[in-house]
Structures are given as structure tokens and as C-alpha cells.
C-alpha positions in Angstrom: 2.5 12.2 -8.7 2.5 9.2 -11.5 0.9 5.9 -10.1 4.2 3.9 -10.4 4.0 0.3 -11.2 6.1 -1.0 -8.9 6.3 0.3 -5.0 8.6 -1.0 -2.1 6.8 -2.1 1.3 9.1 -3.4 3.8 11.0 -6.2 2.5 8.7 -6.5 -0.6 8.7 -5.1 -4.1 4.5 -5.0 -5.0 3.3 -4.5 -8.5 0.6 -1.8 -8.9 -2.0 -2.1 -11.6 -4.3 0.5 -12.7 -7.6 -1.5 -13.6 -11.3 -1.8 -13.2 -11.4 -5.9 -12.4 -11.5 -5.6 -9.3 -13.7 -8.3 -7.2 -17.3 -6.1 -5.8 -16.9 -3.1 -5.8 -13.9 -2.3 -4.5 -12.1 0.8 -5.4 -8.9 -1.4 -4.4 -7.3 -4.3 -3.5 -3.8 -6.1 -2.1 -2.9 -9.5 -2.9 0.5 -10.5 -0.8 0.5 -13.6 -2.3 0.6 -12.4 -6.1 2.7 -9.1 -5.0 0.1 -6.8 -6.4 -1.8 -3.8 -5.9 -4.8 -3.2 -7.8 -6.5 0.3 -8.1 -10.0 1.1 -10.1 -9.4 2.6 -12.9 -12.4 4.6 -13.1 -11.2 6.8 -10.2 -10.1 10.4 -10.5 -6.2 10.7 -9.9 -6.6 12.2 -5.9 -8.3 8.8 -5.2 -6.1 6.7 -6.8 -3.0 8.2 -4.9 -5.4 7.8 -2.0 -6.0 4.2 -2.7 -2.2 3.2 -3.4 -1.7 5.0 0.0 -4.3 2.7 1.6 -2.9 -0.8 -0.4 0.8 0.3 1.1 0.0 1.0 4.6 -2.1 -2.0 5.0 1.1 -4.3 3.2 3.1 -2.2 6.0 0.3 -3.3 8.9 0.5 -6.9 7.9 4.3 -7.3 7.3 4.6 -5.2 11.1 1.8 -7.7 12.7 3.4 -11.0 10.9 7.2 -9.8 12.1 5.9 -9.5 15.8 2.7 -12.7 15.7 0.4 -10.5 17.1 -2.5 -8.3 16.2 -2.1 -4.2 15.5 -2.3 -2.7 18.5 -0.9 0.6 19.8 1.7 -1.1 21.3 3.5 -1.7 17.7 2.3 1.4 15.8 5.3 3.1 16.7 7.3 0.1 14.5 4.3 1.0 11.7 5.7 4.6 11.5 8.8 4.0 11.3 8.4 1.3 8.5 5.9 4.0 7.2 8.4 6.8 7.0 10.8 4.4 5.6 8.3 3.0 2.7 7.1 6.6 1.8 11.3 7.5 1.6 12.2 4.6 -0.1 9.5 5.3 -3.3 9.8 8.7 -3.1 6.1 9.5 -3.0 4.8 12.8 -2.3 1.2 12.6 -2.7 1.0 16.9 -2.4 1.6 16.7 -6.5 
């Protein structure tokens, strides 16, 4: 799979950049705000899908948390797979390539 440079997660289209400014040393980093995933550059390609994975589920977490005020608890992570399956569908990732 090809790092895309755009992904869908929940209501929001995120750009994804491929890049080694990243603040500390971070390997990535999501800015809601901006609408950007950023993802060190100097990472071999398993990480980096690895990373993207990481930046969408925790855009999923805070988009199922904000739509329901309250923290991530077990109580809502049934919601989180279902907007999970529904991201993952959606961009039609498969992270086995």
C-alpha cells in the first residue's frame, strides 16, 4: 500500500504528509486543526503504514469522544469500531500489501 495524501476519518478529509519536521522526535503527528497527518520520513514503509494507522484511529478516538463529551471508555468503543470499520472501508486501506 501507497501512503495516500489524503485519508477520510469520520466526517473529515485529513491531508497526509510524508516528512521528517516533525516536533521531538516523533515518528508522527495529528493536527485536527490544520487537517493534517504528518509521518517521518526516515521510516521504513511497514512503519509508516503503521503510523498513518495510529494518526487515523486517534482522529477516529477524538471525533467518537467529542460526538459523545465524554472520555474513551469501553462503554463507546463499540461506536470506535464501527467508525473504524467504516474509515478503513471508506479509503480502501489494506495494510497486508
Amino acid at each position: 500500500m501507497k501512503i495516500p495524501n489524503k485519508v477520510s476519518v469520520g466526517p473529515f478529509t485529513l491531508k497526509v504528509k510524508v516528512t521528517d519536521d516533525l516536533p521531538n522526535e516523533s515518528w508522527g503527528n495529528l493536527v485536527m486543526e490544520t487537517g493534517t497527518i504528518s509521518i517521518k520520513k526516515s521510516l521504513d514503509h511497514d512503519q509508516q503504514k503503521e503510523i498513518l494507522l495510529h494518526e487515523m484511529c486517534e482522529g477516529l478516538v477524538r471525533y467518537v469522544c467529542y460526538m459523545m463529551d465524554e472520555k474513551f471508555t469501553h462503554k463507546n468503543f463499540e461506536r470506535f469500531n464501527t467508525a473504524l470499520y467504516g474509515m478503513l472501508k471508506d479509503n480502501k486501506l489494506n495494510f497486508g500489501e
